[in-house]
TORLUMTOR-127588 format. One record per residue (C-alpha): x, y, z. Coordinates in pm, whole numbers, plus 50000, padded with zeros to 5 digits. Layout:
N
XYZ/...
END
This chain:
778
890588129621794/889248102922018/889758108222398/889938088622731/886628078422935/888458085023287/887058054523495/887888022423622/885438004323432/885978019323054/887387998322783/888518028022507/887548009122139/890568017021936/890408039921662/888778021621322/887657988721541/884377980821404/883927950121565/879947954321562/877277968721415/878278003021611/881208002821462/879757999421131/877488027321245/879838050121299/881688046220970/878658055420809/878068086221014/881478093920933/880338091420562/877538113520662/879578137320796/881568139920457/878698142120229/876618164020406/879048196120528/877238217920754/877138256620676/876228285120906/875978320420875/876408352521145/875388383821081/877488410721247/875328441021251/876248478421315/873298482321557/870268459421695/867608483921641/866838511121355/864718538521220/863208538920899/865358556520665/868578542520850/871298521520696/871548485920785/875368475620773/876058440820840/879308419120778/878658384020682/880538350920830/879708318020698/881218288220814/882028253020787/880958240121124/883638212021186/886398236021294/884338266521237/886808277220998/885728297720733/883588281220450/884918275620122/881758255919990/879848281619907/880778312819675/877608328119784/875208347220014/871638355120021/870448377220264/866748391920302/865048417420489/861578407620615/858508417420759/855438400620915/854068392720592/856858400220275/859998401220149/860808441020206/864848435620027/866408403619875/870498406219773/872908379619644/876808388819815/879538369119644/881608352319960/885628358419967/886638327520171/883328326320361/882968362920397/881048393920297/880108433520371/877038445020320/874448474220376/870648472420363/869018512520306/865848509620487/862978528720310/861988559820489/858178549120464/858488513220680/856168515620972/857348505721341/857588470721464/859518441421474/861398430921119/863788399121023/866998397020870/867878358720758/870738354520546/871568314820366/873908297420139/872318275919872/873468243920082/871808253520342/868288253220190/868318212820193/868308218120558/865228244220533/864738278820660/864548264721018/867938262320964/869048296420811/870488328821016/867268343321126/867628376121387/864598398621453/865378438321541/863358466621578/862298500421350/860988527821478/859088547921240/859698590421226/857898592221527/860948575021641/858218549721857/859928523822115/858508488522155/855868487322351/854988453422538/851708443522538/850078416022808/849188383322590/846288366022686/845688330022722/847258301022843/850688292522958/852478261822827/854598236323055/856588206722868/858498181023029/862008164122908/862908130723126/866888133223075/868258108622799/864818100322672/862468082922921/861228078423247/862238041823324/860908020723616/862838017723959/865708041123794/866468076523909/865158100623702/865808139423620/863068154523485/864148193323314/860608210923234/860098245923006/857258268123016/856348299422808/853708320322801/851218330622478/853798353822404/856628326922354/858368341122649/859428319322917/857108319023282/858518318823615/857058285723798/856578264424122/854578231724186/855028193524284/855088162724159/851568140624311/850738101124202/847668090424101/846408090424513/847428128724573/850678122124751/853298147024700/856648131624529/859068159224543/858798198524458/860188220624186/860318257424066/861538272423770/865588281923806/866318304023514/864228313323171/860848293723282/863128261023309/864428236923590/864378202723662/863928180523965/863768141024013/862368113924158/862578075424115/859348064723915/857298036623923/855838012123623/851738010823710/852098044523887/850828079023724/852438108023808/851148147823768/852758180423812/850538207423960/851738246423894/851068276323984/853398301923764/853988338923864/851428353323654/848708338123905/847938306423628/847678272923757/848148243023535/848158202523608/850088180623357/850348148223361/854418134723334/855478112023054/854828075723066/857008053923278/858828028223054/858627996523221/862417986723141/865388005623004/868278028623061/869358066423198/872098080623059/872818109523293/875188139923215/876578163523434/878348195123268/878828217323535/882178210423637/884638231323420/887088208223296/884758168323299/881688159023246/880768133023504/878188106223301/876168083623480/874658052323346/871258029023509/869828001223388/866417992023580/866517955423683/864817935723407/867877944723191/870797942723418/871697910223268/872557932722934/875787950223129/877877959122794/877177989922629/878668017622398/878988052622447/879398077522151/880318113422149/879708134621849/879648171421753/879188187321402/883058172421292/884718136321343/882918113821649/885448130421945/884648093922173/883818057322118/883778037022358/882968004222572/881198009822905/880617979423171/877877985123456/878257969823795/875897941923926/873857971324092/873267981323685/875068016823741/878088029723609/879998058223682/882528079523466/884198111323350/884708127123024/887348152623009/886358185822825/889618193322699/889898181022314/886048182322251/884878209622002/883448235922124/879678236922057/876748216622115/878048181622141/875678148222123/876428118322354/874648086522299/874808051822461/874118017922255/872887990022387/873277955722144/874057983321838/870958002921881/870488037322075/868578035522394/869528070122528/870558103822459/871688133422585/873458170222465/875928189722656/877458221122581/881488229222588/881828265322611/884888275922377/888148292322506/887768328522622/891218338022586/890588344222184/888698375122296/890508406922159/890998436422427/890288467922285/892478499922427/891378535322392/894498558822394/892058582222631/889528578822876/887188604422778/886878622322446/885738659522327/883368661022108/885098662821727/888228647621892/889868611121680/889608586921855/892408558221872/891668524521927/894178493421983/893438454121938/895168426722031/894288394722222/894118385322580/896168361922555/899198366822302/900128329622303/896628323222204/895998333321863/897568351521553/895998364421252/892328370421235/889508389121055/887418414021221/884538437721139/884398468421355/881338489921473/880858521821632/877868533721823/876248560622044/874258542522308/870648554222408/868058544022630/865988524722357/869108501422304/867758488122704/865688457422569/868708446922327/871228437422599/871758398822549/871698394122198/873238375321956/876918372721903/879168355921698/879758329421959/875978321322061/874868319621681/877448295721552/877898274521861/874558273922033/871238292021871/872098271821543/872148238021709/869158241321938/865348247321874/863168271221961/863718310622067/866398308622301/866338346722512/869138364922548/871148340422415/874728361222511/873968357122883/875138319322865/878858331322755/879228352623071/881988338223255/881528364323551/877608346723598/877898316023848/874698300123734/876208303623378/876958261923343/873908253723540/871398274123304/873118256822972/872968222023130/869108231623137/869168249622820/870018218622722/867968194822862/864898212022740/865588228922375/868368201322276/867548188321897/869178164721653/870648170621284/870108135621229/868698102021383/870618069221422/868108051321186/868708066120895/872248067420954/871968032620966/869998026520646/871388056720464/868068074720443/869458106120406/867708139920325/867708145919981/869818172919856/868468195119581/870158222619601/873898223619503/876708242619650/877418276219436/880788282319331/879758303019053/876858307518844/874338279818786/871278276718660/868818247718759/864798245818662/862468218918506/860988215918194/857188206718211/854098205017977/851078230017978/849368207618267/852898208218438/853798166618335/857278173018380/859528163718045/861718137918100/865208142217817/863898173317690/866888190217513/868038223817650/870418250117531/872058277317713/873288306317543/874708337617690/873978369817661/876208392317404/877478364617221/880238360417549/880568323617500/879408293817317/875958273417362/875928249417625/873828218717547/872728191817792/869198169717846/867168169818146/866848141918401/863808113818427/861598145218636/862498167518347/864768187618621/868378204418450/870778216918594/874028240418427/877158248618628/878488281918461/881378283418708/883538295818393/881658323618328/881958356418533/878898356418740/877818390318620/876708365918288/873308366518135/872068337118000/868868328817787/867638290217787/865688275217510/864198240317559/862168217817335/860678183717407/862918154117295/860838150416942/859998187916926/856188179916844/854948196817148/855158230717294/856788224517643/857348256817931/860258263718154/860338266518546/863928281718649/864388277719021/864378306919193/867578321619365/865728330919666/863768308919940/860078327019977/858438338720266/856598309720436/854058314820664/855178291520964/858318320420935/856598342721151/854168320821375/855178321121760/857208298821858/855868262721864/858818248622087/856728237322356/853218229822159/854428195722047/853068168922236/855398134222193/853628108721987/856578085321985/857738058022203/861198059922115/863708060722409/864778093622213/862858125022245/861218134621889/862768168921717/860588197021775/859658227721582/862828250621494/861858290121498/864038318821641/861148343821666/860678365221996/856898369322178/854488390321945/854958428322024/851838448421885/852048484621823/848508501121808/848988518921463/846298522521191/847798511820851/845418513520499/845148477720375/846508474220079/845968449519766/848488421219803/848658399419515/848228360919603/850078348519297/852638375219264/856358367319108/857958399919207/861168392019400/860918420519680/858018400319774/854368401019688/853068433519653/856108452419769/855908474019487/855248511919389/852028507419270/849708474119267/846878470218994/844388445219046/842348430518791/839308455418873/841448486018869/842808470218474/839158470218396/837508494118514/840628518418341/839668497617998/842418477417977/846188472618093/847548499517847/844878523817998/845758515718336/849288521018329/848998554618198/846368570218405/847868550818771/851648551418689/853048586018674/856118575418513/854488554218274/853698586418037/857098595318037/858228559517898/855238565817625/856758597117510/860128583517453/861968607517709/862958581817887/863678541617820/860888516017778/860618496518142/861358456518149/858638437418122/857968408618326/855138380018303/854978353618539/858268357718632/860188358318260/861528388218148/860378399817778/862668410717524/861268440517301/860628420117031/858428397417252/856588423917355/854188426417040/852718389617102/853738379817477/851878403317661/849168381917796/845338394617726/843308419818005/841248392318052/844228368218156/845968394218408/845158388918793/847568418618894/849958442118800/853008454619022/855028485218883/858608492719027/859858530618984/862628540018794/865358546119061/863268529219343/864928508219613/862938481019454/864448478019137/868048472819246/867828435319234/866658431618887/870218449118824/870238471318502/866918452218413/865268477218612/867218512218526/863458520518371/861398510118549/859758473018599/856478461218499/855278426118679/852278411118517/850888379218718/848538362018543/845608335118649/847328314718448/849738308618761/846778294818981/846028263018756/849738249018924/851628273918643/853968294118875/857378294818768/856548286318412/857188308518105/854978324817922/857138322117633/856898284317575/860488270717587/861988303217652/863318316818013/865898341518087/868888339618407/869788374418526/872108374018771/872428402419088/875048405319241/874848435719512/877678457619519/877618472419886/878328508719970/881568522820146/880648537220481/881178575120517/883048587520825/883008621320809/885748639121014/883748663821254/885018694021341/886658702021724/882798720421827/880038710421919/877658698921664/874068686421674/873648653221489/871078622521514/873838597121343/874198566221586/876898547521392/879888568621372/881958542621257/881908507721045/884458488620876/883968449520808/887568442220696/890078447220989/892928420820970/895118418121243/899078410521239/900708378521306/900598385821671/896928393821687/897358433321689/896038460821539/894798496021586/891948518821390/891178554521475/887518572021380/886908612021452/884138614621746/880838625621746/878408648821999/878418637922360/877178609622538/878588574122553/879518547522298/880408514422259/882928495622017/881598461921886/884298439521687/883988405821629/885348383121376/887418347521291/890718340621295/892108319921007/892108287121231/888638291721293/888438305321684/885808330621691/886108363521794/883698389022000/884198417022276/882718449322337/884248481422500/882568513822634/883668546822606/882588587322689/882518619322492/881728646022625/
END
């Protein structure tokens, strides 16, 4: 829906008038838009911190970001517990309209620190993992061990963001600045502003998070450094960005509750060029378009009324002769009123008493039916550091659209802070980024998209040579498993990449694929892509947000780094090193397995046979025939039996070995694969740019996991005290309300002490839900 510029000197471009090339611009963002849907995923967890041997339950909301509705593009989830340095759990949930439960057991043997939970569509890997649902949490081992801050050394980092793109000559100018520490924490600040002969400009200190702003009117010829002196005791010069001898500001301010007052300068040498464009855009439809006139002074003056732009991040950008000169984001806060109040029909509770619970929203007029996920929890001191994190509201609406770790992230939905506006107008400013640029808009230069949005099985890969020269036309066949259906034939593309959409098939399916080169006269190999995105290393680096220096002249600011990763916390903790396989194709992760052979423990036992029955207890067992033989896996492909005999590579060709326990937490995502046991043999093969390929040449296998989650227990405690370390005492993540927006739930209580009820959720027109209630037993 467009809307109204409020000012004397707007001319509103009607809707479809594409009268210039900004016109034609905009229809082909509009195209954009359609072809490239964005998805994003929240994660709403029963607790944000754990102890090893605890239950992770989660409920998962993934949605289409136009209207925030829930997604129907994708039919599936990944989600993936991580730690500094592997993949510790990987699951596949199947989506019912853009939602799924879930429950992660966390082995009893994880040590304390800092772990990830990311969770990703398909779709969203053509965007990358900067891009994915990414929320670190702490475990504390048995010890039960609290993190424990340690003081970073080295040097503090300031960066500077002129407001709409540049510092321009004889114009106004706010500056907003950032600074974080080594940790990738923000710094407290003060300083000033000197030119090149020492006088002082103006003066500045940090307002909120290690950011502020301040301005000044700049001068081409003139240089201009900031001089700092943060809290810590540091002191720091940096020099501010060039001056651009001509150009525009495009000035926003978004503190006012109901406009946005925008502000437009041109510096004299272009003041002759008075017509320009202004375009607002979100994640949906462009919300404004339209003509702008400046005065003979080159300023113009306007506001932008909130009501009827979508709530989120929203990106406002002036044209000048069909080209962007300036930029600038703003943030509309949604409506508060979907909130749901939560009653309890007492004010304090015995221990062992039920406890009743009503829902409905604040406003009755507001909102109808919705979908929420309930948790229960007994609050302790160690839950101190976790106030401020992630909801529902600051995931989806902010965190996903900006860069960089963003702290405490629920303080900016506050209503009851007065600073709340102020510190996202600077939030802003400094950690703005943009899903696209204007240029390739223009010459539809668009990412390329590789990876397809699941609505049921599908299996993609490429077929290659021994040197990996992809095949282009090889012929492929898919069969599946028990004779369930008939072959499915097709040819691969130019770069020898296939792709099959089993969407008819239940998604439990197994499927084998056989491929041969397009004459059959050579052997060719098989490289199925892998379900799950790996663990890259820039995943865990601190945050790079303000390490970027600008190389680019461009009146826009160039996209930084994206990473959601707090300061490093280090626990002092001895830990044996173990062996950690650097080709490894085991899908917990490399070497996150019950026992890891090298190649020196395979020869020093006299071989692989020896190896596995002196080093793997269970191994014997298989020998013996008391139990089943354990699925073998080489480079990735699984082995049927009667492979076995002649695909098992030689001792001399194994690098490493990783053996998954029957019954293990490990071998739930090979499904019944890995009811025996697994055996994962990497071979060197895989360093000579063979990874992914089969052993078995034109032969590779599809297994598909699908995790079933658990039911959460609630036991009903008796009306006596009892002694119990549970912390979540109640979970459900399907709660639907009634067509007013009501409902009520009821849980038995647990010992004494206090507790609070999280619920959040979506209602079926897409307004997101969140609120949090404390309560006593005792």
């Amino acid at each position: 829906m467009l809307i109204m510029l409020s000012t004397l000197l707007c001319t509103l471009l009607p809707a479809g008038q594409t009268t210039d090339t900004t016109g034609l611009l905009t229809d082909k963002l509009e195209h954009y838009r359609r072809t490239h849907i964005v998805e994003k995923v929240h994660l709403h967890t029963d607790r944000a911190s754990y102890s090893a041997g605890d239950t992770v339950w989660f409920k998962a909301y993934t949605v289409a970001t136009e209207k925030n509705a829930p997604s129907l593009l994708s039919k599936y989830l990944y989600v993936q517990l991580l730690s500094a340095d592997s993949v510790i759990r990987s699951m596949r949930l199947r989506l019912n309209t853009g939602m799924a439960p879930g429950n992660i057991p966390l082995p009893d043997t994880l040590s304390a620190g800092f772990y990830r939970i990311r969770a990703y569509t398909q779709w969203m890997r053509n965007a990358g993992h900067a891009f994915f649902y990414d929320k670190k949490f702490w475990i504390s081992d048995k010890s039960g061990q609290r993190p424990i801050g340690t003081k970073a050394t080295g040097t503090n980092v300031i960066r500077f963001f002129p407001e709409g793109g540049n510092m321009v000559s004889g114009i106004p100018s706010v500056i907003a600045f950032k600074a974080i520490g080594p940790d990738g924490l923000s710094r407290e600040l003060s300083g000033y502003v000197a030119d090149e002969q020492g006088n002082q400009v103006c003066t500045f200190r940090s307002q909120h998070a290690g950011m502020g702003s301040f301005s000044f009117i700049p001068y081409k010829g003139s240089k201009y450094t900031a001089l700092i002196s943060f809290a810590d005791g540091q002191q720091n010069s940096t020099a501010l960005p060039e001056i651009a001898p001509e150009g525009y500001s495009l000035a926003v301010s978004s503190r006012d509750t109901t406009k946005l007052i925008i502000q437009v300068s041109v510096n004299p040498a272009l003041r002759k060029l008075g017509q320009f464009t202004l375009v607002a855009a979100g994640n949906g439809p462009i919300e404004y378009m339209g003509r702008i006139t400046t005065d003979t002074a080159g300023l113009f003056t306007g506001t932008l009324s909130r009501k009827g732009l979508s709530n989120g991040v929203i990106r406002i950008t002036l044209f000048s002769h069909n080209r962007p000169v300036a930029e600038r984001l703003v943030f509309i806060s949604p409506d508060m009123r979907y909130n749901p109040v939560i009653k309890t029909d007492k004010a304090v509770y015995a221990p062992g008493e039920k406890v009743g619970l009503t829902i409905s929203p604040s406003d009755t007029a507001a909102i109808a039916r919705s979908v929420l996920s309930v948790a229960v929890t007994k609050i302790d001191e160690s839950q101190a550091w976790e106030s401020g994190n992630a909801s529902i509201f600051s995931d989806l609406l902010l965190c996903s659209d900006l860069k960089g770790y963003i702290e405490k992230p629920d303080q900016y939905f506050d209503s009851s802070d007065k600073n709340r506006l102020q510190n996202l107008d600077l939030l802003m400013l400094t950690q703005g980024w943009r899903r696209y640029a204007w240029d390739s808009i223009a010459n539809n230069n668009y990412q390329q998209v590789r990876y397809r949005p699941e609505t049921g099985s599908m299996i993609s890969g490429t077929v290659s040579l021994a040197n990996g020269k992809p095949v282009p036309g090889a012929k492929l066949i898919v069969l599946p498993a028990k004779s369930s259906g008939l072959p499915i034939q097709a040819n691969a593309d130019s770069a020898g990449h296939f792709t099959f959409d089993l969407a008819s098939y239940p998604d439990t399916t197994s499927f084998m694929v056989q491929a041969s080169a397009p004459k059959g006269q050579v052997k060719v190999y098989l490289a199925i892509d892998r379900p799950f995105e790996p663990l890259k290393k820039e995943d865990n680096t601190p945050s790079s947000l303000l390490l970027t220096a600008s190389a680019s002249n461009s009146p826009l600011p160039p996209p930084l780094s994206k990473g959601r990763t707090l300061g490093e916390v280090k626990i002092n903790q001895r830990r044996n090193k173990k062996y950690v396989p650097e080709h490894s194709f085991n899908l917990n992760g490399p070497g996150n397995a019950d026992v890891v052979l090298s190649q020196e423990d395979i020869r020093t036992s006299g071989g692989l046979e020896n190896a596995l029955l002196t080093k793997v207890p269970f191994y014997k067992q298989t020998r013996r025939g008391i139990s089943g033989t354990p699925q073998f896996i080489v480079d990735g492909e699984m082995l049927s039996e009667f492979a076995m005999e002649y695909a098992i590579p030689a001792n001399t060709e194994i690098e490493s070995v990783e053996v998954l326990t029957p019954g293990s937490d490990k071998t739930f995502i090979y499904g019944p694969y890995g009811q025996f046991g697994v055996v994962l043999i990497n071979t060197a093969r895989s360093k000579a740019g063979r990874a992914d390929k089969s052993f078995v040449p034109g032969i590779a296998y599809y297994l598909p996991a699908i995790y079933q989650p658990n039911e959460f227990y609630s036991p009903a405690y008796p009306n006596s005290p009892i002694t119990t370390t549970r912390k979540t005492v109640y979970w459900t993540p399907h709660v639907v309300t009634d067509i007013y927006g009501k409902t009520g739930i009821s849980f038995t209580g647990n010992t004494s002490g206090s507790y609070q009820v999280s619920i959040e959720g979506i209602s079926l027109t897409g307004a997101l839900l969140h609120t949090v209630k404390l309560f006593t037993i005792q």
